[in-house]
Each structure stands twice: as C-alpha cells, then as structure tokens.
C-alpha positions in Angstrom: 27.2 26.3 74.7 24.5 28.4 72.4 25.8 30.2 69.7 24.5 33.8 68.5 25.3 34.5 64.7 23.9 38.0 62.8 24.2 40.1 59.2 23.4 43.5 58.6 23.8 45.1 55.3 24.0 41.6 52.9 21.0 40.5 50.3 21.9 36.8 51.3 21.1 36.7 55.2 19.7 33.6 55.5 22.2 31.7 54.0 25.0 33.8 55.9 23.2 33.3 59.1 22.6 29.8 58.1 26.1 29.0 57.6 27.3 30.5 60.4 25.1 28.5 62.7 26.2 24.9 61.0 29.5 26.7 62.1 28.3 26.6 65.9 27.0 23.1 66.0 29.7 22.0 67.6 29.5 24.2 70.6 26.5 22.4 71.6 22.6 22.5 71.2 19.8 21.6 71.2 16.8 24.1 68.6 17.9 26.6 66.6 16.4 29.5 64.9 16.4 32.5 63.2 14.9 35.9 62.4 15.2 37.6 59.2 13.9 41.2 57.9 13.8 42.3 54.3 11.0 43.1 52.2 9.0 41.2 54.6 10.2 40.1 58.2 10.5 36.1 59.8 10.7 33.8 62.1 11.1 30.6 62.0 12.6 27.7 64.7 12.7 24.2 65.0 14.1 21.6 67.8 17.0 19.6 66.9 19.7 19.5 64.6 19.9 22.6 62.5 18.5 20.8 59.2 15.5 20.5 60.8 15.3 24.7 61.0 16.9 24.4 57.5 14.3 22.5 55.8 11.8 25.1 56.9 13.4 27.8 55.2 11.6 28.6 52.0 13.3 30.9 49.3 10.8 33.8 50.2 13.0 34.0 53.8 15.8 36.5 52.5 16.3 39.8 53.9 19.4 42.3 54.2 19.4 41.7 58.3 19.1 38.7 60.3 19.5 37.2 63.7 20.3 33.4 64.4 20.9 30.9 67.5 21.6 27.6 68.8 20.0 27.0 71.7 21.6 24.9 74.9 19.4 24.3 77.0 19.2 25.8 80.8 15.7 27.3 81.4 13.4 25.1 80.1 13.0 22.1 78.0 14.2 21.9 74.6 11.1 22.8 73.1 10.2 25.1 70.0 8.4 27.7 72.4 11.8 28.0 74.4 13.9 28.0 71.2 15.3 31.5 70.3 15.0 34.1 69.4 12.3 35.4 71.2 9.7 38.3 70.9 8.2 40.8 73.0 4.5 40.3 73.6 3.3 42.6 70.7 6.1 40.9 68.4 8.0 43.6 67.6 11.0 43.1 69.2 13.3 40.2 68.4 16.3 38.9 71.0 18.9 36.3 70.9 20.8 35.5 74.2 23.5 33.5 75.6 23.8 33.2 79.2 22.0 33.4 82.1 20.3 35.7 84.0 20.2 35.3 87.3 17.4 37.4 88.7 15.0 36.5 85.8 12.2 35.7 88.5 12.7 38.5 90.1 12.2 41.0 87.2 9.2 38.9 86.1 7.4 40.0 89.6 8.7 43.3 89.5 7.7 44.4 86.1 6.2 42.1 84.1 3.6 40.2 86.5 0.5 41.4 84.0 2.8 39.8 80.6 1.7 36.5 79.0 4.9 34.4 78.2 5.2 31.7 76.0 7.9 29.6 77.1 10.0 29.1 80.0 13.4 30.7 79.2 15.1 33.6 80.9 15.4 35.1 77.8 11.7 36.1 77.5 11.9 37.9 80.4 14.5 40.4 79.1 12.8 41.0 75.7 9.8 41.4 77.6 11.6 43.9 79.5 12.8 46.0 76.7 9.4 46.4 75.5 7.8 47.4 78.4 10.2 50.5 78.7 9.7 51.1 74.9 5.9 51.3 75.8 6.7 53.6 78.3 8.0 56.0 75.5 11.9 55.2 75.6 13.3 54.3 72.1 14.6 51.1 71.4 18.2 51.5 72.0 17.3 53.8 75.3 14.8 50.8 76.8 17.3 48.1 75.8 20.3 50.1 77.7 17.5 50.5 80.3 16.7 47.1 80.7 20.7 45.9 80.6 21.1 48.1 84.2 18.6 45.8 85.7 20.1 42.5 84.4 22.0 40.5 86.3 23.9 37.3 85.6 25.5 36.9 82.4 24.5 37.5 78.5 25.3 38.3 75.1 22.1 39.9 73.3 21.4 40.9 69.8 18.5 42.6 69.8 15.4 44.0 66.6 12.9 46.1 66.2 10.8 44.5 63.3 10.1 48.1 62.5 14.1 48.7 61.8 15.3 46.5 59.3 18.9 48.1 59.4 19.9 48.0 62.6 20.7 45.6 65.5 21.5 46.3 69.0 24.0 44.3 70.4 25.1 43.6 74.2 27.6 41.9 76.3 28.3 40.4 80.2 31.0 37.4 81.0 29.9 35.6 77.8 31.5 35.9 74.3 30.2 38.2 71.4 32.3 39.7 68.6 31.6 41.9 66.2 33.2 41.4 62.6 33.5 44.2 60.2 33.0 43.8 56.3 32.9 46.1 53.0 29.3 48.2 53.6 27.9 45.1 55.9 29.2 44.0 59.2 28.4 40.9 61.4 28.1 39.7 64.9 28.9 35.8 66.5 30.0 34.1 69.3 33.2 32.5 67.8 34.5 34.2 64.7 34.5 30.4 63.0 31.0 31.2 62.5 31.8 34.3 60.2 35.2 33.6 58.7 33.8 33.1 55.4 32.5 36.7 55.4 35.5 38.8 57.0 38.4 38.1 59.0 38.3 41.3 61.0 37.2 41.5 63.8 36.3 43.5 67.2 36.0 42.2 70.8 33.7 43.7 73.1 34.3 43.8 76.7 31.5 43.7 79.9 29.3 46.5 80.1 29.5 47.5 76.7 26.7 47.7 74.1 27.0 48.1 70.5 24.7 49.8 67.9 25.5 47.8 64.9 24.8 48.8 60.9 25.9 48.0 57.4 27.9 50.7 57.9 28.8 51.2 61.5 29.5 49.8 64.7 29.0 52.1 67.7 30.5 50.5 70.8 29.5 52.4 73.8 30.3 51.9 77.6 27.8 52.1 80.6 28.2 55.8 80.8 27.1 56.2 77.2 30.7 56.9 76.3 32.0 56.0 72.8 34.7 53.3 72.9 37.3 53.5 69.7 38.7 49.9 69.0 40.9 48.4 66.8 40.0 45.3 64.8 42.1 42.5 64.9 42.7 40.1 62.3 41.8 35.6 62.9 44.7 34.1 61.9 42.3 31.2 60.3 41.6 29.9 56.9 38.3 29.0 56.7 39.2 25.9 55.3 40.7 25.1 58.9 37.2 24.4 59.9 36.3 21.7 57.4 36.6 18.3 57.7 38.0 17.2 54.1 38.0 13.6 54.0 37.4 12.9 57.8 34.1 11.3 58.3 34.4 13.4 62.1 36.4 16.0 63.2 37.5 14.1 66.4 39.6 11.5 64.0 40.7 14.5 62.4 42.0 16.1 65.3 43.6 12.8 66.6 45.5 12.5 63.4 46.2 16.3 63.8 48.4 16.0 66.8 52.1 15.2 65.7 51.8 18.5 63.6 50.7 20.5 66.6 53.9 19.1 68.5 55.8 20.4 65.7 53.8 24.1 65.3 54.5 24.4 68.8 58.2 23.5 68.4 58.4 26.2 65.6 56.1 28.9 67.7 58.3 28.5 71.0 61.7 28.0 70.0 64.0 31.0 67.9 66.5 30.7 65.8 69.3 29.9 68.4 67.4 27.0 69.2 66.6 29.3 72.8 63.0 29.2 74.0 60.8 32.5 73.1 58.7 32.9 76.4 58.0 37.0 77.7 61.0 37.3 79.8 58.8 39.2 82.1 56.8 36.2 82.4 59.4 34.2 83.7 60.5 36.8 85.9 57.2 37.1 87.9 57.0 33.2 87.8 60.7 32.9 89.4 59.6 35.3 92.2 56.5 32.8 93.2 56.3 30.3 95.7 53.7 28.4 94.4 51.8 27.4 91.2 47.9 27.0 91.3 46.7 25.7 88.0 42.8 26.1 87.6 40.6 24.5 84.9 37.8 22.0 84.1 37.3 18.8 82.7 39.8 17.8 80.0 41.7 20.8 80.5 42.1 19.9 84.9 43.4 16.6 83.9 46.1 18.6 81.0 46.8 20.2 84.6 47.8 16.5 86.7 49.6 14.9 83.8 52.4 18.4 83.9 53.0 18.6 87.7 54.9 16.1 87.7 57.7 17.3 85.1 56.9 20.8 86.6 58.0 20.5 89.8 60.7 18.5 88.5 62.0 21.2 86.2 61.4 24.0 88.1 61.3 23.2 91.7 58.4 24.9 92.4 55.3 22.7 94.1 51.9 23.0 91.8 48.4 22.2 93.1 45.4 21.5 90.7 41.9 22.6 91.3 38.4 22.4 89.4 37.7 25.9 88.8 33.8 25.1 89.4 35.3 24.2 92.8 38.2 26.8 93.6 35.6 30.1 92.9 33.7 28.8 95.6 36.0 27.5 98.0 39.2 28.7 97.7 42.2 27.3 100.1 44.3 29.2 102.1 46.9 30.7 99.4 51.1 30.7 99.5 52.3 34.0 100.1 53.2 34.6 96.3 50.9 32.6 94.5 51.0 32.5 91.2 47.5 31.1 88.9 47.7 29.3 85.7 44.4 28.8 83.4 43.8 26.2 81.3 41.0 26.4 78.7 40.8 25.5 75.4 38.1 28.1 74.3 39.4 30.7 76.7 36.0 31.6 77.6 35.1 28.8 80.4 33.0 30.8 82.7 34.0 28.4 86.0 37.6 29.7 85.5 36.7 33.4 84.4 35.0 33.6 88.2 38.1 32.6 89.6 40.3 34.8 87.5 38.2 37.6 88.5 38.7 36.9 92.4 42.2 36.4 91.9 42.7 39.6 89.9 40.5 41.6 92.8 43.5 39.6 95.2 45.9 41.3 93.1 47.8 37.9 92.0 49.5 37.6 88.6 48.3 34.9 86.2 48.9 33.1 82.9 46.4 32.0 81.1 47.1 29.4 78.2 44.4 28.7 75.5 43.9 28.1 71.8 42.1 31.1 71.3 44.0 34.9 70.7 42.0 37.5 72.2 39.5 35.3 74.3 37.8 36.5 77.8 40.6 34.2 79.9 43.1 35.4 77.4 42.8 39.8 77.8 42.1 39.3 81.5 45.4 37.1 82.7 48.3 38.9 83.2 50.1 36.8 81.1 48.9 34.7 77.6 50.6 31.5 75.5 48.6 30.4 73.1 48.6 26.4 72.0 48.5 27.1 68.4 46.8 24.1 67.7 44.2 25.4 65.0 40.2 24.9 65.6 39.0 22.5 67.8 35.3 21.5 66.7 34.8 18.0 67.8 32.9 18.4 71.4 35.8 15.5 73.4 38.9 17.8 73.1 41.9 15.6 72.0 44.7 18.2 70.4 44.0 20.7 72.7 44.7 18.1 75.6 48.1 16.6 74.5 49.2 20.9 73.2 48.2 21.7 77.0 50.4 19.5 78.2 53.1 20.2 75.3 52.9 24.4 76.1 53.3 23.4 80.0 56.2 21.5 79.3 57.9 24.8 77.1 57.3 26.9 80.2 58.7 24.8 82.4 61.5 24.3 80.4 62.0 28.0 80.0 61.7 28.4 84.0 63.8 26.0 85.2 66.7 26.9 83.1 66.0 30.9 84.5 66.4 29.5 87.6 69.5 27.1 86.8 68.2 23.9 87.5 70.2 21.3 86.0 67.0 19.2 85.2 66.3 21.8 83.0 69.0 23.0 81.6 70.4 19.3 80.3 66.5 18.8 79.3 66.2 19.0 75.4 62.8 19.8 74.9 62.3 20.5 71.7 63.9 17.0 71.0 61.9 15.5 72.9 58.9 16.7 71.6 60.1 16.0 68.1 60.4 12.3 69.3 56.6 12.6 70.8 55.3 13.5 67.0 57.0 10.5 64.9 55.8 8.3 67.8 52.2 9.7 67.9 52.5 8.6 64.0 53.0 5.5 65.2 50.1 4.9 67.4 47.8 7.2 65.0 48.8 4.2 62.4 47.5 1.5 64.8 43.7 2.0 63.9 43.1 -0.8 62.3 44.3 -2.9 65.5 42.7 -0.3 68.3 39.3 -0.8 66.1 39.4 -4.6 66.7 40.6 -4.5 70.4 38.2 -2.1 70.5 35.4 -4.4 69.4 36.2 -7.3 71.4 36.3 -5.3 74.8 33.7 -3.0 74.5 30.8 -3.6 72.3 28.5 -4.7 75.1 29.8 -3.6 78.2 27.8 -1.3 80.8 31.2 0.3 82.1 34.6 0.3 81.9 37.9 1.1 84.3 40.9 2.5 83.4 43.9 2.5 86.1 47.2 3.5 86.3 49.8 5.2 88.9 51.4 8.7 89.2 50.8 10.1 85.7 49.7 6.7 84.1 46.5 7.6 86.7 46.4 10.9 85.2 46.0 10.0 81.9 43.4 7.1 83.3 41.4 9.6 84.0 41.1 11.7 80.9 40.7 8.1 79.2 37.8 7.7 81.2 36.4 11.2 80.1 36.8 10.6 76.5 35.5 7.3 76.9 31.8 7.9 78.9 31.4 11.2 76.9 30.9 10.4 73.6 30.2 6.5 73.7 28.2 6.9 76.8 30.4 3.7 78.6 30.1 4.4 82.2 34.2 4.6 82.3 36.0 5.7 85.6 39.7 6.5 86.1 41.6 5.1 89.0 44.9 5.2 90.8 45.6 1.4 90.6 46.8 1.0 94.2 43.0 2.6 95.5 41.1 -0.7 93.8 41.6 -2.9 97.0 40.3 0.5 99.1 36.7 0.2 97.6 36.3 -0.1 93.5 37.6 -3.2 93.5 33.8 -4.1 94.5 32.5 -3.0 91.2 34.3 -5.7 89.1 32.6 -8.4 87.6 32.7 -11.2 85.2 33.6 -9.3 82.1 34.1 -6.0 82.9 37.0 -4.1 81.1 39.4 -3.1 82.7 42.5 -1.0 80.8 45.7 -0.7 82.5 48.3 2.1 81.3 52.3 1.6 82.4 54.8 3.9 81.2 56.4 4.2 84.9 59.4 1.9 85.8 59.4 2.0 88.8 55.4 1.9 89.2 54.4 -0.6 86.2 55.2 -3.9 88.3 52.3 -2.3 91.0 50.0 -1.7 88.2 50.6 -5.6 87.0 49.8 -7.0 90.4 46.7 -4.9 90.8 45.6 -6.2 87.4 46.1 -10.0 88.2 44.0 -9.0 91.6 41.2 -7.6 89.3 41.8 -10.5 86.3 41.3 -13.3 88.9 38.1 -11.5 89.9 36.2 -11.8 86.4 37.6 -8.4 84.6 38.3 -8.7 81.2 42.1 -7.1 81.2 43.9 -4.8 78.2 47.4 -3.2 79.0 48.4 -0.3 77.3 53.0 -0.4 78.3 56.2 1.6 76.7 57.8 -0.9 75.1 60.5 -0.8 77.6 58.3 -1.8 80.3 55.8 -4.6 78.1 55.5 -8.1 78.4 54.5 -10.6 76.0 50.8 -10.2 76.3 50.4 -6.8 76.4 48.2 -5.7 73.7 49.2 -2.1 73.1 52.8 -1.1 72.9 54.0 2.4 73.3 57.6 3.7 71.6 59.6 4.8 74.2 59.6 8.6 75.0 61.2 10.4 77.8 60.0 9.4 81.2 58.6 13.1 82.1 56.5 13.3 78.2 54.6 9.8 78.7 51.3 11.3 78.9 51.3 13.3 75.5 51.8 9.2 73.6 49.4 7.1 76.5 46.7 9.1 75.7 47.0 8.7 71.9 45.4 5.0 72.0 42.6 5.7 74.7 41.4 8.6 72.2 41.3 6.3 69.0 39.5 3.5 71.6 36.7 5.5 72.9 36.5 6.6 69.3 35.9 3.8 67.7 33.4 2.6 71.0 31.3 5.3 69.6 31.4 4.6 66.1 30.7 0.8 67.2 27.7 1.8 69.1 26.5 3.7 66.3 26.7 7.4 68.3 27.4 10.9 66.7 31.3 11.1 67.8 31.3 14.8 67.4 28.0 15.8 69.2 27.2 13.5 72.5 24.0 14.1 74.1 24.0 17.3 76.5 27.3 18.3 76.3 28.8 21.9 74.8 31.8 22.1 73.6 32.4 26.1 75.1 30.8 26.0 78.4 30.3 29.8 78.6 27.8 29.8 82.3 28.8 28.7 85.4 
C-alpha cells in the first residue's frame, strides 16, 4: 500500500528510482511519480500504471538525488493533482508520504487556513506545514522536526529542499521506511526489494525517529535530538528472487513455488538429529499459557482457522481466531495467561501492529510469524519464526498461505512433544510435510485439467460458492478470497451444514457451487448438502482425497495426513481462481484496489 523509493549520491537517479518503483507495483497503486535534482530539478507524475510516468521521462530528467512514490489511494481521488510527491506552496519543498495523518483537517485550520492547495491529500498539508515554519525562519531540517511534533496518525516522509540537491530528510511513524547504505551513495524504500539491486545493507528505523540522509551519511536521530548508532543488517535476497523468469505472473510462479517452500521449511526447522529447532524459551513461555489468541487479516486469519484444529490437537491448548481490524477495537475478556500469535505475511499490517501494541502495554508475550526478518510485527513480538518462503509479489498471497499453516504446524509439533502429548510425540512432521510437497507436485501438474474445469464453470457466472465442513470450510473460505479478488467472481465461503439456515436462497439455475471433502467423518454431510443445492439448479464441482471420492468427482486429492489437508485442498482453488482471471482477461497480479502490504488501518 504506496511505496516510497529515493537516491542520494548516484548520476543515474532516475533510472534507480525508476526501478525501484516497478519494484513496488505490487504493493498496490494507483499514480506514481517522482522528483529529481541535478543540474536542473523535476517533477514529473502521471495516474496509472508506472509506464505511464515512465514515458514522460525524457533523458534531460537525471540528477544525483531523487525522490519516488506509488500512490494508493486514501485522501482523494486518484488523480495527477493528488499524486505524490507534493510541494509546498512556493515549490521548494518536495515530500513523499505513506500513511495517514489523522488530524490533517485540523492542522489545515490551525495553520494553514490562508494556503492555496492543490489537491486533496493529507500529504499537502504536512509539506505545507514544513514550509510555513521554514518561512518563519527555522531551517529545513528544524521546521520538518517541527512539523513531525504536531503530526498525528501515521507516516513515512522523505522530504527536499529544491535548493539542496544533496540531502534528503527522512521520517518515520507505524509505517515502514528503511534506509540502505551503499559505497559514497545511500538509499531509502519501503521494502528493500525496491533497492536490492543497489545494496543489500540495510538499516531499520523505528517510530519517532528521523534521519538526515547523504551520499555519505545517514544521521538517525530520536525525538530528543539524540543520535541513534545502528547496525546495518544484511537481506538475505538475490535480486533475481524478485523476477518472474519464464512465468507470465508471479501468482503461477508462487503456486508452483510451494512444494519447495515445504521443503526450505523442513531444512530451516528441523537439525541434524532430525529434533525440531524452535527458541526453547519460546516453548517454555508457550507451555506456561492457557490460551492461544492468533490475530491477523484476510489470507493470513484464514492460515489462522485451517491450524486450530491440529493445534489443539497436538498441544492441548484451546486457540481462538480474531480479525485484527476487529480485536484492536474490541477486545474479549482475556484467559488469565494468554498468549498472542501474529500472522502477517509482510510483517507490517498495521490492523495487527495496533493490537500488538495494546497487548504489549497488557504486558502479554507474543509470537509473531512472517516472511519478512526485521519487519515492524517482527522486532516488536516477543518472539519471531520466519516462513522462509522467499518474496511474495503477486497481490492474492498463495505461498505465504500454505507456509503459515506449514510453520504453525512445526510449532505445534515442537509444543506438544515439550508437553508430552502422545499426539505429538508419535507425529512425524517433517514426513508429513515431505508427503504434502510431492503431492502439491501433483496437483501443480493438473493445470491443464483445472484450466478446462475452470472454463466450463466459470466463464460467465456472477458468483460462485465454495463449502465445506471443519477445516474443508476453512479452506472454503480462503478459496473464496482468492477467487472474488483477483477475478472479481462474487465467491463466498460456507460451512456446508449453514446452506439450509439462509444461503441456500441464493442458488440458482447455474450457479457454481464447489465442494471440498478431505474429512471422513464429515464428507458424506458435505455430499448431501450438495445433492440439496444440485437439485435446486447449482452447477456442482467436488474437490475429495482420493480416499473419500466417488466416481464423479472431478478433482482428486492424494491422500495426506488427516490434520495437513488444508496445505493440498487449497492447491486447486488457487490454480481455479487463477485461471478465472486469466479467462476473464484480468491482470492476475494487480486487481483493482487492492495493496498487497496494507500498512494503515
């Protein structure tokens, strides 16, 4: 959700910045531009995809420093007048933002009630602001630190002085901005995919802090105005991670990518005695809990349903899920030793940082797991394990799903044997997961007949319903998700046994409707609520373990343990709202309004 990229100290700072940005596409936007000083200084912006700001860019726009954003929009319609960065009213100063700031309206009335604005972003306001205090006769960096203690809300700023063309001023609040250093240049970004083919070291900043950033330099200061020494820290990326290769869109890339993740985590989590390498201290804190509360969003809440089950079984402990857009707000009365689990891809989802921050203030220990070393959710938990499953570009997260689910399963693992549960100490793990890759390789080799089923149940339809019980429902409903997102199919997940309750109202002649069953004791439920929906008009497709399938199902499964089902069921439902998208001729990687880091609340 936006994307800030920036170069000091480099001849070639519109192509860095440039590159960086393509970088950030899939993050999510909607205008771009950029600001670039050299010999002479420019700005230049455009709505759309970044090609459009890319065609504008003549060979005269070069400098040594340079600003650049993608713009998602909050405050104000996508327009070129709202696109970033922005200016001061005199034009001299030059800002970037991500985030939002809260009393915008406020600071307007209060300061800037006489100033002529151009557009209708928050992010006018605070340039606006700076300059105002730099009229008053504060320097640049003093006004910008000025302004910053009357912000509220969230924000990562770079900031110019078009009279400076060596300097760039650099602040952050609850969203993510990282300085990388480089050999007599240095850079800043919101993701360090954006610079990786510049350096690979890097510095994270933390809330409050502000940063006075050179070719040569980068002065990180707190609040106080106290210098802050901080090591770099080195993205264990290859640039080359990033690219698609042969993949026409990263989303079939990361499909395909999942069996090796399985394995990578296999290697990451298990030593050489075959033993499972989780912070003993981390298991110790989670033994002394009474209760698990695992907060996250979208994608990552439905990772959250589809391990409760083998959770509780393996460690006996009982686990609720809650939206973290939902939980900040309106938190339930807590167990007496509660302990909080975060899910997030990106580690920077700002629902869940809110409630990570309450439940720090409550003083309750937490584990976040993400993809990302070193991200917000990541240095604030207590606890970190990381997913290892490389970059995830492609907005409809599919790898980072199934390795939720996979890392979840480690840790309980770990857990339950701690605490001597025979569930989990006769449970091979590591075997099992094994099993899940070769059998995701199987399904991954199925495009060819998803495609087609594909086509004949979905190329015209309005909606869709997938339904399923216990976890069969759980992965119904992240089916759903990856199904309305990119190919726009208004898709819902449902427990099959609710249809007769209500949805059951919604089916037509024609309308799809998918049933998963990888449950033994559930799957002969499932059949009977498909008849009841089949004998009403709906077009039927059952997705079974081979185990449990009859003669007309039309997607088989291999048989994986009982408790693992939902890493495999998923595999077809990605490929299928896939290939809906390609069919109705949408970008797969990019749907309409959606950010791939959703970085304000």
């Amino acid at each position: 959700m936006c994307g800030i990229v920036g170069v000091v100290g480099k001849n070639d700072a519109t192509k860095i910045i440039l590159n960086g940005l393509k970088r950030l596409e899939y993050r999510g936007y909607d205008s771009a531009g950029i600001y670039v000083a050299g010999s002479s200084n420019h700005l230049v912006k455009s709505i759309g995809p970044i090609k459009n700001l890319e065609e504008k860019l003549t060979p005269s726009i070069n400098g040594t420093m340079g600003i650049g954003h993608t713009r998602w929009a909050t405050h104000g319609k996508p327009t070129e007048s709202n696109a970033h960065p922005h200016t001061s009213e005199n034009g001299e100063l030059i800002l970037v933002h991500n985030g939002v700031i809260e009393n915008y309206d406020a600071l307007r009335q209060s300061y800037l009630s006489e100033d002529i604005f151009y557009g209708q972003t928050d992010t006018e306001i605070a340039v606006h602001l700076v300059a105002l205090f730099k009229k008053q006769g504060l320097q640049t960096k003093a006004a910008f630190k000025k302004a910053l203690s009357l912000i509220e809300g969230s924000y990562a700023f770079a900031l110019v002085d078009t009279n400076d063309s060596e300097t760039i001023y650099v602040a952050k609040n609850k969203s993510p901005l990282l300085i990388g250093l480089g050999e007599n240049f240095n850079v800043l970004c919101s993701d360090a995919l954006a610079m990786l083919d510049q350096t690979s070291h890097f510095v994270e900043l933390m809330d409050g802090e502000m940063v006075t950033l050179t070719a040569t330099d980068a002065i990180i200061e707190n609040p106080a105005g106290e210098v802050i020494k901080r090591d770099y820290y080195v993205a264990e990326l290859d640039a080359s991670d990033i690219e698609k290769g042969t993949y026409p869109y990263y989303m079939l890339k990361e499909i395909d990518e999942q069996p090796v993740v399985m394995r990578k985590i296999v290697q990451k989590y298990q030593t050489i005695d075959g033993e499972i390498a989780i912070d003993q201290d981390l298991l110790t804190t989670l033994k002394s809990s009474d209760r698990v509360y695992i907060v996250a969003c979208g994608t990552s809440s439905h990772a959250g349903w589809a391990s409760k089950k083998f959770f509780e079984t393996l460690t006996h402990l009982p686990v609720e899920i809650h939206l973290s857009s939902e939980f900040g707000y309106n938190m339930p009365l807590l167990s007496k030793k509660p302990f909080f689990i975060y899910l997030s891809q990106s580690g920077e989802t700002a629902d869940s940082r809110q409630v990570l921050v309450k439940t720090n203030e409550l003083g309750h220990p937490s584990l976040t797991i993400t993809n990302v070393a070193g991200s917000t959710l990541s240095r604030e938990a207590t606890y970190t394990l990381l997913l290892h499953a490389g970059p995830e570009i492609a907005v409809a997260s599919t790898k980072a799903y199934t390795a939720q689910i996979a890392v979840m399963a480690v840790l309980a693992k770990a857990l339950g044997t701690e605490k001597g549960i025979a569930n989990a100490v006769e449970f091979d793990l590591f075997h099992e997961l094994g099993l899940i890759a070769t059998a995701m390789e199987t399904m991954i080799n199925e495009k060819e007949h998803l495609e087609e089923l594909t086509a004949n149940y979905l190329s015209a339809t309005r909606n869709a319903f997938y339904i399923g019980r216990g976890n069969d429902y759980y992965v119904s409903m992240e089916a759903a998700l990856k199904l309305k997102e990119i190919s726009y199919i208004q898709a819902e997940g449902f427990a099959a046994g609710e249809l007769k309750h209500g949805t059951i109202a919604l089916i037509e002649e024609g309308t799809p409707v998918i049933g998963i069953i990888t449950d033994a004791v559930t799957g002969q439920h499932t059949r009977g609520n498909l008849q009841e929906v089949k004998s009403r008009g709906a077009n039927t497709l059952v997705i079974s373990s081979e185990g449990l399938a009859k003669p007309d199902d039309q997607i088989l499964l291999p048989t994986v343990h009982p408790l693992l089902t939902s890493l495999l069921a998923v595999v077809p439902t990605q490929l299928i709202a896939y290939f809906a998208t390609l069919q109705r001729g949408y970008d797969v990687d990019k749907p309409r309004n959606l950010a791939k880091s959703v970085t304000v609340e």
